[in-house]
C-alpha positions as CSV (number, residue, x, y, z in Angstrom):
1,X,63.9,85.7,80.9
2,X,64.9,88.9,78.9
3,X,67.3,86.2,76.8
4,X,64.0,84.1,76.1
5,X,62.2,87.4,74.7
6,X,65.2,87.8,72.3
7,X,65.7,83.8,71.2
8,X,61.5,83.4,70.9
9,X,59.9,87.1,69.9
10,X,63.0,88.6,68.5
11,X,63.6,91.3,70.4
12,X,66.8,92.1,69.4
13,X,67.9,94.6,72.1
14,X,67.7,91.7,74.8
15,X,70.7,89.7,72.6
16,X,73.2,92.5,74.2
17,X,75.2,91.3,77.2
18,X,75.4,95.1,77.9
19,X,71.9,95.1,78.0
20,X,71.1,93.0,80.4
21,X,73.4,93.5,82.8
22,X,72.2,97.3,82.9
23,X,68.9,95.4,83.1
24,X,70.1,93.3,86.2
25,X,72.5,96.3,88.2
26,X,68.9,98.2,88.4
27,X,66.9,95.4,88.9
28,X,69.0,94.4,91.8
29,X,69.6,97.8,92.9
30,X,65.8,98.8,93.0
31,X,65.3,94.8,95.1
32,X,67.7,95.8,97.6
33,X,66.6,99.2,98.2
34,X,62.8,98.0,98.9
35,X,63.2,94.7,100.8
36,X,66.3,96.2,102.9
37,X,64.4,98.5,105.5
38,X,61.7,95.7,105.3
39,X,64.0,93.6,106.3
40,X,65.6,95.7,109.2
41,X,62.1,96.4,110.6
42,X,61.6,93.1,111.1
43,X,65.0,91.9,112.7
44,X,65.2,94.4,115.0
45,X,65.3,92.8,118.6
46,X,65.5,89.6,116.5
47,X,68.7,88.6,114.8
48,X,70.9,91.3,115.8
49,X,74.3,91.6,115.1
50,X,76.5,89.8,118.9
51,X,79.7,91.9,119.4
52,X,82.8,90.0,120.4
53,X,83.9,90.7,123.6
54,X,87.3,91.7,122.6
55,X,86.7,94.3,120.0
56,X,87.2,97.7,120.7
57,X,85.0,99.1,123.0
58,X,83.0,101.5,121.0
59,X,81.8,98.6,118.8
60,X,79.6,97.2,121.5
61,X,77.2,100.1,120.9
62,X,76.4,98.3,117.5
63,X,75.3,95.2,119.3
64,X,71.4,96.0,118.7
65,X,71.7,96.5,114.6
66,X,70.1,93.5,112.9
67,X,72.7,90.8,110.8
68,X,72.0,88.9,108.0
69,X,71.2,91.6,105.3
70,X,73.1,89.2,103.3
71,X,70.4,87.2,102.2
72,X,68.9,90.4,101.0
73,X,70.8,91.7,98.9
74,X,72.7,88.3,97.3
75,X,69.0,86.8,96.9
76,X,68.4,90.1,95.2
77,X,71.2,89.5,92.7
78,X,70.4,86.3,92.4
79,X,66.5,87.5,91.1
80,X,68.3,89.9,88.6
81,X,70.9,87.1,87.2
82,X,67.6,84.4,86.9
83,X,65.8,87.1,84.7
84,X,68.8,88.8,82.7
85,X,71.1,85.9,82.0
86,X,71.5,83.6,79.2
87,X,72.4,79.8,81.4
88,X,75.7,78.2,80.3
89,X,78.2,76.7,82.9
90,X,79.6,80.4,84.0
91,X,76.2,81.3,85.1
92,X,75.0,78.3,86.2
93,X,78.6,77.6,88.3
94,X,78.4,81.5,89.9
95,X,74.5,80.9,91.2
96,X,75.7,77.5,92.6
97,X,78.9,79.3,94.7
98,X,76.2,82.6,95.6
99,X,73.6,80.1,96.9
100,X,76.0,77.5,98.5
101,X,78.3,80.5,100.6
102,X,75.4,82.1,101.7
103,X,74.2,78.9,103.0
104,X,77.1,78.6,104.7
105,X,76.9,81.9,106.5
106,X,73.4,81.4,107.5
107,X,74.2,78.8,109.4
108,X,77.6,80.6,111.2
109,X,75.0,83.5,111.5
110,X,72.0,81.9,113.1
111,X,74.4,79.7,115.5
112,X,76.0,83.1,116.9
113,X,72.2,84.9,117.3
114,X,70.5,81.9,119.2
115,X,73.7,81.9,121.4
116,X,74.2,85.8,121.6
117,X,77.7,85.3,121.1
118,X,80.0,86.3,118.3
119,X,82.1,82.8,118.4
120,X,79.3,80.6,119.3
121,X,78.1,79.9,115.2
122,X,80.3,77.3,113.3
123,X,83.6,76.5,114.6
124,X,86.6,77.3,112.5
125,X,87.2,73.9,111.8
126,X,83.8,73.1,110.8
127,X,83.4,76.6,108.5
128,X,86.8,75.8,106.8
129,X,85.5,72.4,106.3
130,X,82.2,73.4,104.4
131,X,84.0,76.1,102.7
132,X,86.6,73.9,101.6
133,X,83.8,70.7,100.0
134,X,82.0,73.5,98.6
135,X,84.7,75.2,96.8
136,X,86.1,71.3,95.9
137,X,82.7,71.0,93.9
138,X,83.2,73.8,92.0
139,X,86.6,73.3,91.2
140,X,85.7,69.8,90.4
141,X,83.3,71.1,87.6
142,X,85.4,73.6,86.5
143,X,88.4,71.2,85.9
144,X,86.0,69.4,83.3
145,X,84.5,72.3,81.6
146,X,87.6,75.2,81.5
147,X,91.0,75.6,80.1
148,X,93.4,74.8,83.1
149,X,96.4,77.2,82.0
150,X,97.8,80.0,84.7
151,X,98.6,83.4,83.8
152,X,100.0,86.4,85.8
153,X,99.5,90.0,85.8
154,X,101.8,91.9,83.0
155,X,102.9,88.5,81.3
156,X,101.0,87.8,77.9
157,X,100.8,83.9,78.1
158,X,100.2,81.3,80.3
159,X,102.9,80.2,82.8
160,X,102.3,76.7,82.7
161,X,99.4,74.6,82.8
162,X,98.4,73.2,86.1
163,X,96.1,70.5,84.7
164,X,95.1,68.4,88.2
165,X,96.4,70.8,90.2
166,X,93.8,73.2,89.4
167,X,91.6,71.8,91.2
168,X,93.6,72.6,94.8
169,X,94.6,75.3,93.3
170,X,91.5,76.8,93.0
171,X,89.9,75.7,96.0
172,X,92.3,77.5,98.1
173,X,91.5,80.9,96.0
174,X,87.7,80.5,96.7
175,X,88.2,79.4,100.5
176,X,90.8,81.9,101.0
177,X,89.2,85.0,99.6
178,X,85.5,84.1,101.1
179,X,87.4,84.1,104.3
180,X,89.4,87.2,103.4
181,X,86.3,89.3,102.9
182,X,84.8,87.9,106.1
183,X,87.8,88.9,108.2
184,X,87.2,92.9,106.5
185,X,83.8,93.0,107.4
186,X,84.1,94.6,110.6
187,X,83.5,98.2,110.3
188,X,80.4,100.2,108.2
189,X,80.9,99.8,104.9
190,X,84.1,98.5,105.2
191,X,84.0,95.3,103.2
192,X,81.2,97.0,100.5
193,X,83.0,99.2,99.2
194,X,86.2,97.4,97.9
195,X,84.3,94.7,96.9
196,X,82.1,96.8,94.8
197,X,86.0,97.9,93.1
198,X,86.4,94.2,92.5
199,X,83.7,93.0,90.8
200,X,83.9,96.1,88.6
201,X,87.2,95.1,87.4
202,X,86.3,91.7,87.3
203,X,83.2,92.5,85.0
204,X,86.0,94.4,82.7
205,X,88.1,91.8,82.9
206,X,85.1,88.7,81.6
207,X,83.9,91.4,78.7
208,X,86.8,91.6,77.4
209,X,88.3,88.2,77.6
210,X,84.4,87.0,76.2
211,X,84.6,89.4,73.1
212,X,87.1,87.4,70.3
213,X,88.3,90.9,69.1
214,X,89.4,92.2,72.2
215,X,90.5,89.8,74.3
216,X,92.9,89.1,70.8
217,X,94.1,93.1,70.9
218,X,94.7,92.8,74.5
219,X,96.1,89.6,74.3
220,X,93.9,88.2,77.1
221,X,93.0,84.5,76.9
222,X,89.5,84.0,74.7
223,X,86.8,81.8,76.5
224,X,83.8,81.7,74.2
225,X,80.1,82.0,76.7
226,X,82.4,83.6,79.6
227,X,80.9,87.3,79.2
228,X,77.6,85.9,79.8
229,X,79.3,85.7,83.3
230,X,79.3,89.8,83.1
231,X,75.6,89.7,84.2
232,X,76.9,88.4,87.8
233,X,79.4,91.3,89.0
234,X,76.7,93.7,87.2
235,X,73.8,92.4,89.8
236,X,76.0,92.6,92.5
237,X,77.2,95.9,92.3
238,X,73.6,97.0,92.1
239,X,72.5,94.6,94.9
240,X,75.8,96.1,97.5
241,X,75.1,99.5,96.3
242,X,71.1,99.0,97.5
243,X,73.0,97.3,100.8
244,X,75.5,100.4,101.3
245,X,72.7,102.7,101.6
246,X,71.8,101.0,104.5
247,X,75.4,99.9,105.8
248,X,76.8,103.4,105.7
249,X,78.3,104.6,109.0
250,X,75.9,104.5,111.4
251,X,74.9,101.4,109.7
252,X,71.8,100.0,110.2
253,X,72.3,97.0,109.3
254,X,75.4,94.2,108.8
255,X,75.8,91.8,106.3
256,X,76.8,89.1,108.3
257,X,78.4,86.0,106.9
258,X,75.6,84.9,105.1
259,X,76.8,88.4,103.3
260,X,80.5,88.4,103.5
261,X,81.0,84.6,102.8
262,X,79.4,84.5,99.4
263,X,81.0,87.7,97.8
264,X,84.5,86.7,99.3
265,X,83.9,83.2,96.9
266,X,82.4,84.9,93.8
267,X,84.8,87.5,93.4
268,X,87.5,84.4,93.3
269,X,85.4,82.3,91.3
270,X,84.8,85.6,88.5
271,X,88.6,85.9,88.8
272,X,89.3,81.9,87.9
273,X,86.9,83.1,84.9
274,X,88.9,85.5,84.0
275,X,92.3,84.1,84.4
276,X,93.0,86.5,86.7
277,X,93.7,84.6,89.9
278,X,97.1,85.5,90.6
279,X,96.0,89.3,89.4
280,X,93.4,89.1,92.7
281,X,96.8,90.8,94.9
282,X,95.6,94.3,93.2
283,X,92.0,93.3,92.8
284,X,90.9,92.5,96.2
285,X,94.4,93.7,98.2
286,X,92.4,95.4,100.7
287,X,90.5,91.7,101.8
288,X,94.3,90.3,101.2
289,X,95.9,92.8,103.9
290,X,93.6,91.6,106.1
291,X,93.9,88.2,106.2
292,X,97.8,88.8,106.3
293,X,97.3,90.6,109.3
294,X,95.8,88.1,111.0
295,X,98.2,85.4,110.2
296,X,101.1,87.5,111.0
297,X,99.5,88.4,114.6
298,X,98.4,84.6,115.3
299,X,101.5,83.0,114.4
300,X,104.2,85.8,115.6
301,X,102.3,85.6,118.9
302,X,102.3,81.8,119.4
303,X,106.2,82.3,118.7
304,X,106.8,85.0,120.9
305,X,104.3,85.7,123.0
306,X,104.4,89.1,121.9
307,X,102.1,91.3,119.3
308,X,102.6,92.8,116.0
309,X,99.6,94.4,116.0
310,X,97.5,96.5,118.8
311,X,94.6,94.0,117.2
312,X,93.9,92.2,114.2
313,X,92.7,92.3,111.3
314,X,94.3,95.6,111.0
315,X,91.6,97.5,110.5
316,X,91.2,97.2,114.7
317,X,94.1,98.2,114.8
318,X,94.1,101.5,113.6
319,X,90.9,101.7,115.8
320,X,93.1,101.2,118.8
321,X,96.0,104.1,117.5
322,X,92.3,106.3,118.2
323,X,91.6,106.9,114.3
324,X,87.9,107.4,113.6
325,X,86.0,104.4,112.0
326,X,85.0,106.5,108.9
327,X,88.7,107.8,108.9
328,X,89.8,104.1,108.4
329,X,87.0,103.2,105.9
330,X,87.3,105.5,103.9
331,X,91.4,104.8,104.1
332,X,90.9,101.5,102.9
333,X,88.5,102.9,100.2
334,X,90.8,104.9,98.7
335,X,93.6,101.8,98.8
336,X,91.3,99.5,96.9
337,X,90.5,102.0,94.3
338,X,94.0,102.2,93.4
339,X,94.9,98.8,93.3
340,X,91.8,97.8,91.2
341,X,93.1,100.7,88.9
342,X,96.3,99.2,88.8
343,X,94.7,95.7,88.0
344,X,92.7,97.6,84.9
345,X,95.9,98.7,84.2
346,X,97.7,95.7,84.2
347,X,95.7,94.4,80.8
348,X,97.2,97.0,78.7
349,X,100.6,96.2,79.8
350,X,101.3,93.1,79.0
């Protein structure tokens, strides 16, 4: 819409991708902030978040705070993209994974509500399967509409290029890191704030590589239309940091996986933008840990019987060594601040 009053009335100030993403981080922000305790008022004793049975013991206090603000506050960014963006196939593809995730997780979220039990929504296999054709479509499109070249962090040209390949190449980023950020979301605040840290470097990472001077200085590879993507990170920063005000420790609300499944695939969807999918070990290391955890404790334990961990992911762990949930958070915070930095860092060396 603001795009429409440049191109039709000639309001020149809309024309400026800077512009409108300021537009749409408020927009979002200001969304979030009035439909979110709207929202909790009317989920209480409704859709509340089920505890699994074998998480520590002071989560089960937590069982009566509603689920779902998800939808909230990615429907909210969604609102701010629709009126701030100019559509092209970066747009277009990021609405597409937002909508499609979050479908996803509404369905894992309402199958664990109606049961009252935290592993009674989609199974596993059947979550990994829909994850897996979703992110195939997108893949799919990207493969005929973007260059299919692979660069790494600190190197200034492509590797090789993966032609076909990128296509499972790129499904297992989007699959792996929606999951990855489902598996952090376990504690207040926990998966918001890092996430937050990546998209900001992710929106650093599309201006640049979307602005011919810069992205030539910097020698980052050019994609003509991609900082029109800049508009998506923009909204959802403003949408979590609406959500955050809510999900602070004691939160009063989660965002579920309707929440957690659709930021875990944009953030590696905005890093295939941006070339930066191999880069995503700084950018979202905190979600990364995580997942590592989990795979270490699963298959170490079906080896040997035996535990690396106290619990997985990690984060339960240090819960069970007795450090304070906002102790951990804020840990993991700090952690994902410094690896994003070294991920801003990583475009001047190169």
């Amino acid at each position: 819409m603001l795009y429409f009053l440049y191109s039709h009335f000639g309001i020149n100030l809309f024309h400026y991708i800077s512009v409108r993403a300021i537009f749409a981080f408020f927009l979002a922000f200001f969304l979030t902030l009035y439909a979110m305790p709207k929202f909790i008022k009317w989920a209480k004793n409704k859709i509340t978040q089920p505890i699994y049975n074998l998480a520590p013991e002071n989560h089960q206090i937590k069982s009566k705070t509603p689920t779902m603000g998800g939808v909230v506050f990615i429907t909210s960014a969604i609102i701010a993209i629709l009126f701030s963006a100019k559509f092209n196939i970066f747009v277009i593809l990021s609405l597409i994974t937002l909508i499609g995730f979050m479908s996803i997780g509404i369905i894992d979220d309402i199958g664990k509500i109606l049961n009252k039990d935290n592993q009674a929504g989609l199974s596993a296999k059947k979550k990994f399967l829909l994850q897996t054709i979703m992110a195939f479509i997108i893949s799919l499109i990207l493969y005929f509409n973007f260059d299919t070249k692979l660069y790494i962090p600190f190197f200034k040209y492509p590797i090789f290029d993966m032609k076909i390949f990128a296509i499972i190449f790129w499904t297992f980023v989007i699959v792996g890191m929606s999951n990855a950020v489902n598996l952090t979301d376990g504690l207040d605040g926990l998966a918001t704030v890092p996430s937050i840290f990546s998209l900001f470097t992710l929106m650093i990472l599309l201006y640049l590589s979307g602005h011919i001077i810069f992205s030539h200085y910097l020698f980052l590879p050019y994609e003509k239309g991609i900082s029109e993507a800049v508009i998506i990170p923009s909204a959802l920063i403003g949408s979590l940091l609406g959500f955050l005000w809510y999900n602070a420790n004691p939160a009063e609300v989660f965002m579920g996986d309707s929440g957690s499944l659709s930021i875990g695939a944009i953030i590696a969807l905005l890093a295939i933008f941006a070339k930066s999918e191999i880069l995503l070990i700084f950018i979202g290391f905190v979600f990364i840990l995580e997942t590592i955890s989990v795979i270490l404790q699963v298959g170490f334990y079906k080896k040997t019987g035996k535990r690396i961990f106290l619990m997985a992911p990690i984060h339960h762990h240090f819960e069970k060594l007795g450090w304070d949930e906002n102790k951990i958070t804020i840990r993991f915070w700090i952690i994902a601040f410094i690896t994003n930095l070294i991920a801003i860092l990583s475009i001047k060396i190169r």
